[in-house]
Backbone as numpy.savetxt, mean C-alpha at the origin, in Angstrom:
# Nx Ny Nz CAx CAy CAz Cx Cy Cz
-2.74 -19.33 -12.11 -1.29 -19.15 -12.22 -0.89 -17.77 -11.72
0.26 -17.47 -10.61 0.43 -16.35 -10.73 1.53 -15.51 -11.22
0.87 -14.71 -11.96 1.54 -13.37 -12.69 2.46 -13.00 -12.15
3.36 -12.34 -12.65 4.09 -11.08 -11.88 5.00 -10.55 -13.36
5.21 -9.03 -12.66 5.56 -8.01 -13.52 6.90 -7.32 -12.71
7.53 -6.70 -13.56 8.64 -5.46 -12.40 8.63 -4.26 -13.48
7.96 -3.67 -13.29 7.56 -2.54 -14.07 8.65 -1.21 -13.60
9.46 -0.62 -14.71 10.39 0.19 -14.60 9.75 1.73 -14.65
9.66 2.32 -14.01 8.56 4.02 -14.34 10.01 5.24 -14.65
10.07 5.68 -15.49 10.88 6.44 -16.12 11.10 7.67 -15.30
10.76 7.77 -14.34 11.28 8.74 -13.32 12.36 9.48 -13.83
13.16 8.88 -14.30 14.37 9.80 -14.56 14.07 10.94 -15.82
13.08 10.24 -16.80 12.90 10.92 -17.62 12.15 11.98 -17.32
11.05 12.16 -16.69 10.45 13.35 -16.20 11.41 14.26 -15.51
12.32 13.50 -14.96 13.12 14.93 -14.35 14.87 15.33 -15.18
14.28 14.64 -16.29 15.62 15.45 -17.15 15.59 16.86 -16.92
16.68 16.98 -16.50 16.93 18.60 -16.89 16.50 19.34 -15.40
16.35 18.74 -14.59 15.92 19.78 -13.63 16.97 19.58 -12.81
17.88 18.26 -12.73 18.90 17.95 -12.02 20.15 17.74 -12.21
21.47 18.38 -11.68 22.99 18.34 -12.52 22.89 16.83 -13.19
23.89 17.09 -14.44 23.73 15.49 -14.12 24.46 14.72 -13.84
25.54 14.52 -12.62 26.09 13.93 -11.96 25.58 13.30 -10.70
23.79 13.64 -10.42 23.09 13.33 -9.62 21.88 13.31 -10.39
21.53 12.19 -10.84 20.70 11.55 -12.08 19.47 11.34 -10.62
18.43 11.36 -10.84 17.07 11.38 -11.04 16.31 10.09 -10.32
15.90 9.88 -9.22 15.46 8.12 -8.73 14.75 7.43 -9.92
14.98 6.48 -9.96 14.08 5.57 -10.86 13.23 4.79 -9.90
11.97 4.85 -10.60 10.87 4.13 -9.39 10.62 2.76 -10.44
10.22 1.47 -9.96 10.44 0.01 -9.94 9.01 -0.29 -9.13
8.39 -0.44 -10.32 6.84 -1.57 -9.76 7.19 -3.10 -9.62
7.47 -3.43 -8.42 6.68 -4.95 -8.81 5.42 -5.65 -8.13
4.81 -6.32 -9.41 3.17 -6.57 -9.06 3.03 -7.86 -8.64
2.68 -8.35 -7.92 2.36 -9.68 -7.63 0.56 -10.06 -8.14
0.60 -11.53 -8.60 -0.61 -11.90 -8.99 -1.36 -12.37 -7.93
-2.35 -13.14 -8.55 -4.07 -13.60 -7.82 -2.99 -14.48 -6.60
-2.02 -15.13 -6.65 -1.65 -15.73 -5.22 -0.98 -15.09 -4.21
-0.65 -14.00 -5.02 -0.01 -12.57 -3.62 -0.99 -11.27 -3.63
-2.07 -11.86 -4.02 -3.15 -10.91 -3.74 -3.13 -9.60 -4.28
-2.37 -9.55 -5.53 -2.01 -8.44 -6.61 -1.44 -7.37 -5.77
-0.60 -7.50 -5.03 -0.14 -6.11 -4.08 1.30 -5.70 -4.70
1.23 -4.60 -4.70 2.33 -4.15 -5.13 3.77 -3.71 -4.02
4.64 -4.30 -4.69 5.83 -3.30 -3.75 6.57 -2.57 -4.85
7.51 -1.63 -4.36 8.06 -0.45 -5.04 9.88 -0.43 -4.63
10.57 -0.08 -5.53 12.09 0.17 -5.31 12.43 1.40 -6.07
12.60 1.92 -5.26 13.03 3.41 -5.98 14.69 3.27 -5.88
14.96 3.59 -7.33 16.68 3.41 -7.16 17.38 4.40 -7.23
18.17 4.92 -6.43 19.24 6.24 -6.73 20.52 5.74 -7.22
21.68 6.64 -7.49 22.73 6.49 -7.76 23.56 5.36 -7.20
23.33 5.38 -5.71 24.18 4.45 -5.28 23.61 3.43 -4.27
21.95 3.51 -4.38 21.40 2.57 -3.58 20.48 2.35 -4.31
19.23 1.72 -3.46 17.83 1.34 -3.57 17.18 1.37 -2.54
16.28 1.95 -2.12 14.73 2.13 -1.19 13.33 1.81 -1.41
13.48 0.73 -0.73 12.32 -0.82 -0.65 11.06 0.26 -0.06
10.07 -0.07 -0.97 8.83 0.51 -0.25 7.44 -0.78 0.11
7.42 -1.05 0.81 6.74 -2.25 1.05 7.57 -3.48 0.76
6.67 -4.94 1.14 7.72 -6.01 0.38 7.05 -7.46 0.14
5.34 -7.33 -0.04 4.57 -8.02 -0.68 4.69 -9.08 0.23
3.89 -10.40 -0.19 3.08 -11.02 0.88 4.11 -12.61 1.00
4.16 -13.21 -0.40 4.44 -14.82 -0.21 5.78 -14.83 -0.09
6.52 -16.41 -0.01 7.80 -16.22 -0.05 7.96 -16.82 -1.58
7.60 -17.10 -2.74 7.61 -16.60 -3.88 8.00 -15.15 -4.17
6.44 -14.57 -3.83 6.81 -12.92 -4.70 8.21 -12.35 -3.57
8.07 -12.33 -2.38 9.70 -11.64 -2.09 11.04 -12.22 -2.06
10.62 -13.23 -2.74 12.27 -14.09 -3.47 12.32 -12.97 -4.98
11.16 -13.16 -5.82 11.24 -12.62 -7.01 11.71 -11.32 -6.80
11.11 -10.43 -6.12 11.50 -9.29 -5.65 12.46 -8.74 -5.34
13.37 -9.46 -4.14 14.70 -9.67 -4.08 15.17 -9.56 -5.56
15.49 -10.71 -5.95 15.67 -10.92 -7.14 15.97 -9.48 -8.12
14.76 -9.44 -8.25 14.48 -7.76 -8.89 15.74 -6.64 -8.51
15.59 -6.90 -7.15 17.01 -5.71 -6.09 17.71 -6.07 -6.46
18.56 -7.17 -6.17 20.03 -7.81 -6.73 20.01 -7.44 -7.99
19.16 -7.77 -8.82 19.57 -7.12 -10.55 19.76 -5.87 -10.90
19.81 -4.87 -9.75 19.92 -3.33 -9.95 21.24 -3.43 -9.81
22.17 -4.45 -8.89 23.54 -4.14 -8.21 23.99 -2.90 -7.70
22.59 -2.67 -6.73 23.28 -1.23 -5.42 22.46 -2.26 -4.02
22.92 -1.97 -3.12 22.78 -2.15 -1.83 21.38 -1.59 -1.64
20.60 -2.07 -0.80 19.32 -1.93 -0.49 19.93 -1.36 1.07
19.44 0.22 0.67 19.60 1.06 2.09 18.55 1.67 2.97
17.11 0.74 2.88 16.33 1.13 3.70 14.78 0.78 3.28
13.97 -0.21 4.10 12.71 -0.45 3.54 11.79 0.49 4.34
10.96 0.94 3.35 9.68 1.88 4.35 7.84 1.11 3.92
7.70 0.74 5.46 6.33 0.26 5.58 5.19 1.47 5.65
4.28 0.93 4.54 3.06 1.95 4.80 1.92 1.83 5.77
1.56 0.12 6.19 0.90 0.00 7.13 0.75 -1.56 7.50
-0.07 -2.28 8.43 0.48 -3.39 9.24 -0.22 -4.66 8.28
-0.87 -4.43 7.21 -1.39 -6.09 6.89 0.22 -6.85 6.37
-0.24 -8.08 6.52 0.90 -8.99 6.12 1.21 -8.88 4.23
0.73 -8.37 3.76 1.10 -8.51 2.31 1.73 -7.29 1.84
2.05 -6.27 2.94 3.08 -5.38 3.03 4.18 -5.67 3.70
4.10 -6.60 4.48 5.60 -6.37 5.49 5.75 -7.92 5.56
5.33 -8.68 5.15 6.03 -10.60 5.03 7.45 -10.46 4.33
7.32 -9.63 3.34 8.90 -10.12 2.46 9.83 -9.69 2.76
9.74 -8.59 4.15 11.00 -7.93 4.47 11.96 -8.73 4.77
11.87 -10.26 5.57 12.71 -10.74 5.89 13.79 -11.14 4.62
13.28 -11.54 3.66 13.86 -11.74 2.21 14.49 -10.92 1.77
14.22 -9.76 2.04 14.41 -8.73 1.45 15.73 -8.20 2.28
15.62 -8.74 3.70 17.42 -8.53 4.47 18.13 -9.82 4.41
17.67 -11.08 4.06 18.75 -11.80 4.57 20.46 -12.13 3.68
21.26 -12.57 4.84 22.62 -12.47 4.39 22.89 -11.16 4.24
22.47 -10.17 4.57 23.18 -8.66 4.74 23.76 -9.00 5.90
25.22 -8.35 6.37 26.41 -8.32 7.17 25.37 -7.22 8.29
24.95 -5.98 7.85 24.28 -5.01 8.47 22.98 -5.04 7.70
21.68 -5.16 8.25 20.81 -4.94 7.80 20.30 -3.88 8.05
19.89 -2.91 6.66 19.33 -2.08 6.72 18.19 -1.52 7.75
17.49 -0.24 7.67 16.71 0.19 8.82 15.10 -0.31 8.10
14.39 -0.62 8.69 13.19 -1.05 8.29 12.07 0.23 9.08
12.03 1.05 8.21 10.83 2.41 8.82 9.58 2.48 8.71
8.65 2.71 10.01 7.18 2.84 9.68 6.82 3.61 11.09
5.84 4.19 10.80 5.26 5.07 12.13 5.21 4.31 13.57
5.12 4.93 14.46 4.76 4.37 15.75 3.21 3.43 15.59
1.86 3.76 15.46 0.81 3.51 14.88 1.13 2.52 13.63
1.80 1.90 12.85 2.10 0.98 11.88 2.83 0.09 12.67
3.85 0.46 13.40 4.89 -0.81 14.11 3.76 -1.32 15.02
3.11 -0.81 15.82 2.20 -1.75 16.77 1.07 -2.19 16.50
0.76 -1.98 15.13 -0.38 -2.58 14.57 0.18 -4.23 13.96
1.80 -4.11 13.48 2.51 -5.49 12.89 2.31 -6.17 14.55
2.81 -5.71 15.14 3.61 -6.77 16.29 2.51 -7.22 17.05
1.05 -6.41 17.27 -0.15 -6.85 18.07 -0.79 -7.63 17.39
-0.78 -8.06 15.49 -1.77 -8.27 15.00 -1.07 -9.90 14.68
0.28 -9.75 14.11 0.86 -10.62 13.54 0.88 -12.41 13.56
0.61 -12.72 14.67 0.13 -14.45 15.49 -1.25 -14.29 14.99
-1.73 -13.47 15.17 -3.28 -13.75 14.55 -3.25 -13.75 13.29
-2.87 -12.41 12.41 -2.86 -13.19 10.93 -2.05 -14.33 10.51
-1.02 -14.88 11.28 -0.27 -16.06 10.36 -1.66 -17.41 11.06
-2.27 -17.26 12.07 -2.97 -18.24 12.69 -4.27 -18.79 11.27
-4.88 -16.95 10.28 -5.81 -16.77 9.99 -5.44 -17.12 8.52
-4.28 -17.04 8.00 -3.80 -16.49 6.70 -2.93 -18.11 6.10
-1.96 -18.66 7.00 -0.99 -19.82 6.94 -1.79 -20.83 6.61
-2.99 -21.53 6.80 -3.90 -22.33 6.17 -4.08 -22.06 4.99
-3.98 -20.96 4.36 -4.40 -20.93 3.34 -3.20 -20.78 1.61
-2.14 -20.32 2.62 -1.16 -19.76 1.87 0.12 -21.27 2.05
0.32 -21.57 3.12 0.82 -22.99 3.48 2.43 -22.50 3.56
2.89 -23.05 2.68 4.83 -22.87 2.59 5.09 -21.54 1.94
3.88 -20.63 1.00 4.17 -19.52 0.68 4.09 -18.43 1.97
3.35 -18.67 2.80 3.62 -17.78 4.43 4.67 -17.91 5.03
5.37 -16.77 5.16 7.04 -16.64 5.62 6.83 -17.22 7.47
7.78 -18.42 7.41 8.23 -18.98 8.84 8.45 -17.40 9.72
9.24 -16.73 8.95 9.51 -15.71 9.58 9.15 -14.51 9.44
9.13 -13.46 9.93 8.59 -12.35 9.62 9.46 -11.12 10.22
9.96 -10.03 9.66 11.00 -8.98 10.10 9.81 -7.48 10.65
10.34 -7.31 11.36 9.17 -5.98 12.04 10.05 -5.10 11.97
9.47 -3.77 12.04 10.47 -2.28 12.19 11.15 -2.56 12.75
12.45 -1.59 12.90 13.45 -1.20 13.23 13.90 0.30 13.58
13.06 1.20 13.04 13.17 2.68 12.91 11.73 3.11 13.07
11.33 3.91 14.30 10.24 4.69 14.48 10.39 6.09 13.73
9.26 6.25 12.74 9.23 7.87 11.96 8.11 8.29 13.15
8.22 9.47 13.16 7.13 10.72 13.44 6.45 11.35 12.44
5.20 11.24 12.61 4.35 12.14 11.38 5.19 13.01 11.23
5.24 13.63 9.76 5.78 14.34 9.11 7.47 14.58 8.94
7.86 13.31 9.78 9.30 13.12 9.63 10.03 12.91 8.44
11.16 13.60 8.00 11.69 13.63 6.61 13.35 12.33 7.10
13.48 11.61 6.01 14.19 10.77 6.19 15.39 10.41 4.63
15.88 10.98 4.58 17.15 11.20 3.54 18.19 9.46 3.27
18.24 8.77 1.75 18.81 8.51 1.72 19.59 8.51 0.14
20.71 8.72 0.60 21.57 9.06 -1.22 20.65 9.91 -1.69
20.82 11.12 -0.98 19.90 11.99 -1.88 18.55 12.07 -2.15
17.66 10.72 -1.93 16.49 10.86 -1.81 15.65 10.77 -0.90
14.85 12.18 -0.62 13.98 12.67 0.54 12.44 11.81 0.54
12.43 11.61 1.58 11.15 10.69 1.85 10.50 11.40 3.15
8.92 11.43 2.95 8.36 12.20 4.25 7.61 11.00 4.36
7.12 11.04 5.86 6.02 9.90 5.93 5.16 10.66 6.61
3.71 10.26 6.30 2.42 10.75 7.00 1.49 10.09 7.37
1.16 10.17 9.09 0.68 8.85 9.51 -0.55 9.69 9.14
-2.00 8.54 9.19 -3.35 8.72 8.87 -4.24 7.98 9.65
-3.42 7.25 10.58 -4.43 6.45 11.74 -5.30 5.38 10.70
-6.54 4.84 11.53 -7.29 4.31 11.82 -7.85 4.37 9.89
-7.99 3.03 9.22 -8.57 3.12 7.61 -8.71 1.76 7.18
-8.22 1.93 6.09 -7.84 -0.19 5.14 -7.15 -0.68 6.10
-6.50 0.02 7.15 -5.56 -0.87 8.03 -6.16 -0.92 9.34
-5.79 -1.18 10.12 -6.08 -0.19 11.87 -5.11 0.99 11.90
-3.97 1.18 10.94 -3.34 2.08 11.32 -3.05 2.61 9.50
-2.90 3.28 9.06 -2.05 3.76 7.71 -1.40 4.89 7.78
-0.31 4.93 6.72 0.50 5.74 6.72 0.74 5.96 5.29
1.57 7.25 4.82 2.13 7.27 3.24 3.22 7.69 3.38
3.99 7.90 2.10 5.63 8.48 1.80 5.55 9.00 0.74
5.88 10.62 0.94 6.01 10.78 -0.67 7.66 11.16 -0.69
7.96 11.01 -1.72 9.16 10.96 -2.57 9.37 12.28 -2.77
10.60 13.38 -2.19 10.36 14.30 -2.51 10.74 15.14 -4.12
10.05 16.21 -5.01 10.46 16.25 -6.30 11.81 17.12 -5.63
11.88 17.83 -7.02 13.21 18.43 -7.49 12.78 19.96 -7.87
13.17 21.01 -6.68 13.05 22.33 -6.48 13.58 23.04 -8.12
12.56 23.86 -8.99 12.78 24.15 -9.98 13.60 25.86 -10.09
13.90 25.87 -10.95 14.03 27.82 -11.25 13.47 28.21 -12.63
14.43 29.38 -13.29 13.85 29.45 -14.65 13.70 28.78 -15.75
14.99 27.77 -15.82 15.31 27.07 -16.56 14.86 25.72 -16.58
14.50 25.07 -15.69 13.91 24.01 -15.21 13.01 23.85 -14.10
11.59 23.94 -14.60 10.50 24.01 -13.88 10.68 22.70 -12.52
11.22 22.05 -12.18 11.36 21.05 -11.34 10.15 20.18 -11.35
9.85 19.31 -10.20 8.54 17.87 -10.25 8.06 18.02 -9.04
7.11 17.65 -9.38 6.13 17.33 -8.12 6.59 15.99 -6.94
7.29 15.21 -7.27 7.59 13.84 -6.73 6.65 13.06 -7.37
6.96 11.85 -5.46 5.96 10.96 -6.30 5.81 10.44 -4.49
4.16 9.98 -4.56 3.68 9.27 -3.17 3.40 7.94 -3.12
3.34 7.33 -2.35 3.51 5.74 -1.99 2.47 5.59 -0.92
1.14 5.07 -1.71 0.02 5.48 -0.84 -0.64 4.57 -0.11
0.35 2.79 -0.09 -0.60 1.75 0.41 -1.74 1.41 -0.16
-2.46 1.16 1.01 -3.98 0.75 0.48 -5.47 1.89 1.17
-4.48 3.41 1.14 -5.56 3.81 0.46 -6.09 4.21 -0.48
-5.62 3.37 -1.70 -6.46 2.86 -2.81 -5.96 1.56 -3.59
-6.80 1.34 -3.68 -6.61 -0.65 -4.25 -7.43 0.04 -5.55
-6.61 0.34 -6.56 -6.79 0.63 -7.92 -7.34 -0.11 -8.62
-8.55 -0.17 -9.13 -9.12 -1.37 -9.92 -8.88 -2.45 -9.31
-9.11 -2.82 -8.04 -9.16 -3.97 -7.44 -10.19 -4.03 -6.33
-10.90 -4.82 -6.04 -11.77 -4.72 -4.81 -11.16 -4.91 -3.56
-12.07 -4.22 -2.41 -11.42 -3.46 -1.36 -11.58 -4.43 -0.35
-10.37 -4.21 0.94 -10.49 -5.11 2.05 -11.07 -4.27 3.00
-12.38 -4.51 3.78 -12.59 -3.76 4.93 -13.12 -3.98 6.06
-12.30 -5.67 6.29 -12.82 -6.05 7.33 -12.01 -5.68 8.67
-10.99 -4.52 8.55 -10.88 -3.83 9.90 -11.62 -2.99 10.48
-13.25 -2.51 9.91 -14.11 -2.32 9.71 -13.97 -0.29 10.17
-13.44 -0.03 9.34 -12.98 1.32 9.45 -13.02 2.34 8.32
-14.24 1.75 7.41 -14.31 2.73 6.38 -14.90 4.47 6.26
-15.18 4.99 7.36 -15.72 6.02 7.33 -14.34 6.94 8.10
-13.12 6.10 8.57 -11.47 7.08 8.76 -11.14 7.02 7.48
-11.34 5.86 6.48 -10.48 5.56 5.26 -11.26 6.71 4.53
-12.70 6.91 4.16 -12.93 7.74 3.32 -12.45 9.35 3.93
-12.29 9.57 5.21 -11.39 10.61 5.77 -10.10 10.65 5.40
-9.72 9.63 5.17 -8.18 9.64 5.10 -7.64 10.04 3.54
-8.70 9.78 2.63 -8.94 10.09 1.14 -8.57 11.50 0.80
-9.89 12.34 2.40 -9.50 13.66 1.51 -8.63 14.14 2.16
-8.24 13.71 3.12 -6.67 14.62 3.80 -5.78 14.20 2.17
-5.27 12.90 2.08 -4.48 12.58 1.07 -4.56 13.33 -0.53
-5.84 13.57 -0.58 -6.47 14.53 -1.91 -6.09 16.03 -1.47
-6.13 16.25 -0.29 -5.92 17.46 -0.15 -4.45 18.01 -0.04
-3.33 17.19 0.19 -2.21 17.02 0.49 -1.48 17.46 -1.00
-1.86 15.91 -1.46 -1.09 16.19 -3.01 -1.41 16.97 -4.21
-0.29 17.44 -4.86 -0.51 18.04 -6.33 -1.09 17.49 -6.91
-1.81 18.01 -7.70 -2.79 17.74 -8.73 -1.70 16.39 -9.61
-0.52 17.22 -10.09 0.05 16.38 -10.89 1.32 15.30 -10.55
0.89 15.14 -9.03 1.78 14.29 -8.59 1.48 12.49 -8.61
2.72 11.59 -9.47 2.73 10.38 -9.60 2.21 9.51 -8.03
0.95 8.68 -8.34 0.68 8.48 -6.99 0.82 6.78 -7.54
1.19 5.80 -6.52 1.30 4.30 -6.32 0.78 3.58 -5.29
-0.20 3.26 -5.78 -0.96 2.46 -4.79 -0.25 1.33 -4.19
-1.44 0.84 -3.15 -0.80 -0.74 -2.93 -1.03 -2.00 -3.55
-2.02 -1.46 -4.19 -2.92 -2.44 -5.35 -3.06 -2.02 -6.37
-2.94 -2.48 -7.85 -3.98 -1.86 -9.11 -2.42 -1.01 -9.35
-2.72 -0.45 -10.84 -1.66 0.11 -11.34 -1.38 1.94 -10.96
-0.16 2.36 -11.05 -0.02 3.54 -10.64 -0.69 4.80 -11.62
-0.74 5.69 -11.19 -1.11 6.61 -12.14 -1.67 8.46 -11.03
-2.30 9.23 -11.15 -2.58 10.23 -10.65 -3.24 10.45 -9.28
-3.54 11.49 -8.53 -4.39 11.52 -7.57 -5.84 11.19 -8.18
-6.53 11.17 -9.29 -7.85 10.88 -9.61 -7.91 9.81 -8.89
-7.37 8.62 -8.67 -7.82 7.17 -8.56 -8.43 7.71 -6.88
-8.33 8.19 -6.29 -8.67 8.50 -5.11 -9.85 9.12 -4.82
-10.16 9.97 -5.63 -11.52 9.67 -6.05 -12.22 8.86 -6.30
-11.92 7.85 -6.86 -11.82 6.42 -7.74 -12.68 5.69 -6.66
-11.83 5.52 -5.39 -11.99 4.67 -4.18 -12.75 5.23 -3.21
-13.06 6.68 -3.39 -14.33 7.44 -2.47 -15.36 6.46 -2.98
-15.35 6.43 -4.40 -16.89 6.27 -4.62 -17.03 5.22 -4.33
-15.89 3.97 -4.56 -15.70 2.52 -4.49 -16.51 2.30 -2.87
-16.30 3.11 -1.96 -16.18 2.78 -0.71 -17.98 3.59 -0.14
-17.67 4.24 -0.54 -19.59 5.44 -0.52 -20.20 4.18 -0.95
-20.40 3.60 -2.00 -21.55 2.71 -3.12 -21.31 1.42 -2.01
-20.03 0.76 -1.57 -20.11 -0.61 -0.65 -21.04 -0.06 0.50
-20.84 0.87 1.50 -21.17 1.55 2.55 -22.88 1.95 2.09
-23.19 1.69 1.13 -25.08 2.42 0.86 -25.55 1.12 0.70
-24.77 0.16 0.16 -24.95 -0.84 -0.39 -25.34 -2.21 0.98
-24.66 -1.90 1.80 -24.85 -2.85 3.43 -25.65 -2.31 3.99
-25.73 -0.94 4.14 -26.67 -0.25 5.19 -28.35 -0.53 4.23
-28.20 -0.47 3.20 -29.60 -0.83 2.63 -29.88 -2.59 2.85
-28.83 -3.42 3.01 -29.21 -4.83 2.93 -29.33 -5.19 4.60
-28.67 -4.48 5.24 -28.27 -4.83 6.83 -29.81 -4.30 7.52
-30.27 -3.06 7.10 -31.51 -2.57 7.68 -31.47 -2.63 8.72
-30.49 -1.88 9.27 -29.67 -1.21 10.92 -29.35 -2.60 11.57
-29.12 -3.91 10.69 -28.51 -5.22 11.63 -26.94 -5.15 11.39
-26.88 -5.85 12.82 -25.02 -4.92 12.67 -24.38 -6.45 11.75
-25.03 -7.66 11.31 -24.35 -8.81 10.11 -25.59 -8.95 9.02
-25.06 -9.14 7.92 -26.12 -9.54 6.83 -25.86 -11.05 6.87
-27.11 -12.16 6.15 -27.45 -12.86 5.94 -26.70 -13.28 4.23
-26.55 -14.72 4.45 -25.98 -15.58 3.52 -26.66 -14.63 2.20
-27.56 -14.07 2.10 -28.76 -13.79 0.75 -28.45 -12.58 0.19
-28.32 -11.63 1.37 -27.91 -9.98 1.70 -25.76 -10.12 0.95
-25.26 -10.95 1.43 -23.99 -11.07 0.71 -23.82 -11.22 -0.29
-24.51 -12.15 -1.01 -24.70 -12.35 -2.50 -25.07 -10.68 -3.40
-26.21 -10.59 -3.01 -26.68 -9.65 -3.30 -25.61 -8.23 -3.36
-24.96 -8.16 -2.29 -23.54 -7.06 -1.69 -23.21 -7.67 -3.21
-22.55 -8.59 -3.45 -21.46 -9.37 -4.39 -22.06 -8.63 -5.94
-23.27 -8.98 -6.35 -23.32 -8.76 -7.54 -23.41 -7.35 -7.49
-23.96 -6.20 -6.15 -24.23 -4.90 -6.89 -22.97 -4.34 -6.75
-21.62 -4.71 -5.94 -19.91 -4.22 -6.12 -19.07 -4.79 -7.60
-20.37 -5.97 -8.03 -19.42 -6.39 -9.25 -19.87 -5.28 -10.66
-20.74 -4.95 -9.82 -21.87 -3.74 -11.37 -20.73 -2.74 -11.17
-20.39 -2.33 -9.67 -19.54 -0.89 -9.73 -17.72 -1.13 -10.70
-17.40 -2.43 -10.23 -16.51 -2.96 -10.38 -16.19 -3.97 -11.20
-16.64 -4.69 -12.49 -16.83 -5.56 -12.84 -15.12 -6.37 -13.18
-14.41 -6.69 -11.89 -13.47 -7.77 -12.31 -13.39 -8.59 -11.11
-12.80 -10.08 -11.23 -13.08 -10.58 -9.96 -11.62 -10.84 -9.44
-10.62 -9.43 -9.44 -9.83 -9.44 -8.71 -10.01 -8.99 -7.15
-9.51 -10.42 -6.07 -10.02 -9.89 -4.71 -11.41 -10.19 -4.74
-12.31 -10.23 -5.41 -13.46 -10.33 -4.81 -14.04 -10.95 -3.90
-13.30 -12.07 -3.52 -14.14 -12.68 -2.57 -13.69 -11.50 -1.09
-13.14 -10.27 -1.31 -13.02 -9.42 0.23 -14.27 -8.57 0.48
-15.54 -8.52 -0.99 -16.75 -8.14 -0.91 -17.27 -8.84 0.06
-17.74 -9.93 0.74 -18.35 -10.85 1.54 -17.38 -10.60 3.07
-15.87 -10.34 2.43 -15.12 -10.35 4.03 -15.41 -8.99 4.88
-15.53 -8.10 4.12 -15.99 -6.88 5.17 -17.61 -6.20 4.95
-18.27 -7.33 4.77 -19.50 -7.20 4.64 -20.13 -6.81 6.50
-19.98 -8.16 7.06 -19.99 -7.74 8.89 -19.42 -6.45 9.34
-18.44 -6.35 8.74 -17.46 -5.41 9.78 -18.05 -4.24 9.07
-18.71 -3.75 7.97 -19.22 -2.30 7.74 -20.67 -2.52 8.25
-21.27 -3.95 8.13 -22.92 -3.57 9.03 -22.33 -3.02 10.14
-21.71 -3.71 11.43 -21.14 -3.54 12.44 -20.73 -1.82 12.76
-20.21 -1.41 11.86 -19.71 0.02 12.09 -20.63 1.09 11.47
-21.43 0.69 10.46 -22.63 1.27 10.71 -23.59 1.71 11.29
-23.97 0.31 12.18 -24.78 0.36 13.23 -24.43 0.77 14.21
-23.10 0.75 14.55 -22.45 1.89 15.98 -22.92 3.26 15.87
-22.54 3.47 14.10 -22.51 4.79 13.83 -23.90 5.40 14.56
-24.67 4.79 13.75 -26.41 5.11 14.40 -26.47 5.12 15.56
-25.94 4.10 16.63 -26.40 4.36 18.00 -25.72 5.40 18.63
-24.95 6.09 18.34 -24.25 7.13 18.90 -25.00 8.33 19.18
């Protein structure tokens, strides 16, 4: 059966007091999708007089519900921002505009927009068998090219995006939310970042774009980036600190020791060697959310392993 949640994060309350209050504070808005939208999360951060869609989840279930979710805020949805090209980030956008008179700007890096539009016929070819009437007929692609480190303002709330290339995706990117500049009286916030999938929080990992040695790069730029005490939101698994990023080094180190010991420099493991992958990621990990993506990027890390070596 699948779950779903719309989890309200008190944003406002952390920044009591640092902001007049005639310009109240974003409220950030989890919603989680279950085992049939592949537990991915999208995000609505709400200001005063809008809302800013951060992702927009996979089926046309969860981005009806989702929707849903928006309409019950009653502000206008003034802008969705994509973190990177799999379909269980960017399927619900279309839901997420239709019957708008003007549809909002749909933003993601140069490196994210051409990873949707090159990849997209192939995943509905790979994905629509399986998902059936929940795979959107249609699908909405950017609209607005960001530039690394481009700052993008709406109703007051500052958004940076930072592309990261080549990881969980072929391409990733993040957004952080910018905080609220403090003085004496009010120490101000750190924000808050919107980090995709580089980290699937207590969930097992997809890595059959077979690019885990940019993703564990991409970890410590992102570790190195943020405050210690800045609210981070994955694309998977529940929100909480920069620790979880750590979390997913090791997640990704232990898969990566774990093939190269079963592969024994062969760039695919064997029906026997997968199993085996399966139970020693379920020791690191013991839930069987996603799991069957242990076996899916089993090839694609022998494969990039074994490049690694011949180089």
């Amino acid at each position: 059966m699948n779950t779903r949640s719309f989890w309200a994060v008190p944003l406002a309350l952390a920044l009591a007091g640092t902001a007049p209050a005639q310009t109240p504070a974003p409220v950030i808005h989890r919603y989680a999708a279950g085992a049939t939208g592949m537990f991915v999360n999208a995000y609505l951060v709400e200001t005063p007089h809008g809302v800013v869609a951060i992702d927009a989840t996979l089926t046309e279930s969860d981005s009806k519900a989702l929707r849903a979710q928006l309409d019950s805020l009653g502000k206008p949805l003034l802008a969705v921002l994509i973190t990177h090209g799999h379909p269980d980030h960017y399927n619900g956008v279309t839901n997420l505009l239709a019957g708008r008179a003007v549809p909002p700007p749909v933003l993601a890096t140069a490196g994210v927009d051409s990873v949707i539009r090159a990849n997209d016929a192939a995943k509905e070819a790979q994905w629509k068998p399986l998902f059936g009437d929940e795979w959107p007929a249609q699908r909405t692609f950017p609209s607005r090219i960001v530039r690394d480190g481009e700052s993008v303002t709406f109703d007051g709330a500052t958004f940076i995006v930072h592309a990261l290339g080549p990881g969980e995706s072929y391409n990733d990117s993040y957004w952080v939310l910018q905080g609220r500049r403090g003085n004496r009286r009010n120490p101000g916030t750190p924000g808050a970042a919107f980090i995709g999938d580089v980290v699937l929080n207590g969930v097992h990992a997809y890595m059959a774009d077979g690019h885990t040695a940019g993703w564990l790069a991409n970890i410590e730029r992102v570790r190195d980036a943020l405050a210690p005490d800045m609210a981070v939101y994955p694309g998977h698994g529940d929100p909480g600190g920069p620790d979880m990023l750590a979390w997913e080094s090791s997640y990704l180190s232990t898969y990566r020791s774990a093939v190269a010991m079963l592969a024994r420099g062969s760039a695919t493991l064997d029906s026997t060697a997968k199993a085996q992958l399966v139970t020693r990621m379920k020791q690191f990990l013991p839930t069987d959310r996603l799991d069957m993506l242990i076996t899916m990027g089993a090839d694609p890390v022998a494969a990039e392993l074994a490049a690694s070596r011949g180089r």
